[in-house]
C-alpha positions as CSV (number, residue, x, y, z in Angstrom):
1,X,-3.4,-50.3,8.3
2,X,-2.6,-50.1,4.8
3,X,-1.3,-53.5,4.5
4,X,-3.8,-55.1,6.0
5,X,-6.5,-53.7,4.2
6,X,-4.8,-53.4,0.8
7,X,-5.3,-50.2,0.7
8,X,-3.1,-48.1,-2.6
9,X,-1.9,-45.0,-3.4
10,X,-4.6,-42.5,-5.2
11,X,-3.2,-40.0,-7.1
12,X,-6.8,-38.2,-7.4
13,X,-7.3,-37.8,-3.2
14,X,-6.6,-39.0,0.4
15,X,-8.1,-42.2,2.3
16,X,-10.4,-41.4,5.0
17,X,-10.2,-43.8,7.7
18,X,-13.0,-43.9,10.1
19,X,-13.6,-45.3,13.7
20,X,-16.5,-48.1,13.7
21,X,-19.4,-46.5,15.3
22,X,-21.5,-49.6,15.9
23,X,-20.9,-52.2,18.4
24,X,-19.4,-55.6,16.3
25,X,-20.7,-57.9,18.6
26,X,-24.5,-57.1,17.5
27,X,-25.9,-60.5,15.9
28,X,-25.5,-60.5,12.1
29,X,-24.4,-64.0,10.2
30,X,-21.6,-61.9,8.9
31,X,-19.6,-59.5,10.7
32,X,-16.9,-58.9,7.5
33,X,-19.9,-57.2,5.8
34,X,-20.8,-53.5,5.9
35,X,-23.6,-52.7,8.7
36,X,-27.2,-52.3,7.4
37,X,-27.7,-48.7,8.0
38,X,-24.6,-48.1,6.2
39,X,-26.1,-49.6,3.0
40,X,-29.5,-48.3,3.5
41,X,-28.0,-44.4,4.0
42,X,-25.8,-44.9,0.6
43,X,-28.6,-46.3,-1.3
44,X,-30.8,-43.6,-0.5
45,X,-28.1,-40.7,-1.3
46,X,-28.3,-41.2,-4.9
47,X,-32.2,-40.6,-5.7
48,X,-32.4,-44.0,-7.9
49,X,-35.7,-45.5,-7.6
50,X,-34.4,-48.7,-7.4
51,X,-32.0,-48.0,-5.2
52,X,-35.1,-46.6,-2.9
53,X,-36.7,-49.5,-3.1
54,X,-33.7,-51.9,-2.3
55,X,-33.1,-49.4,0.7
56,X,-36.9,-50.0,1.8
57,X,-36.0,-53.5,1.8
58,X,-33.2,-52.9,3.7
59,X,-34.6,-50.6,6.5
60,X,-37.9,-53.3,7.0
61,X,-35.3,-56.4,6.9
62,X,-32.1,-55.2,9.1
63,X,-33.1,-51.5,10.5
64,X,-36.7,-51.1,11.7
65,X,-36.3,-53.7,14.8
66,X,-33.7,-51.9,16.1
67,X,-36.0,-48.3,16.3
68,X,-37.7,-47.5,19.2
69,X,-40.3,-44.7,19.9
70,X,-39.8,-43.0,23.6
């Protein structure tokens, strides 16, 4: 794992390594790229308005489809 991802040493912490939680085979152009909800949830965590807006962007774009009311 660390090879392959390139991954080096931090004197300052650990590496977290976390299991996918969404399904790969979902169609996006690029699968080497970060899911959409993933982006959306980090640009919201920081309060920036620009970074809200992006996210808005984001969740209408990429996230809203996918949401279903039962």
């Amino acid at each position: 794992v660390i090879i392959e991802n390139r991954l080096k040493k931090d004197n300052t912490g650990n590496i977290k390594i976390y299991e996918r939680f969404w399904d790969a085979d979902i169609d996006r152009e690029n699968k080497d790229t970060v899911h959409p909800l993933l982006i959306y949830a980090d640009l919201l965590e920081n309060g920036i308005d620009r970074n809200i807006e992006t996210a808005e962007m984001i969740y209408d774009q990429f996230i809203y489809r996918h949401i279903r009311e039962d």
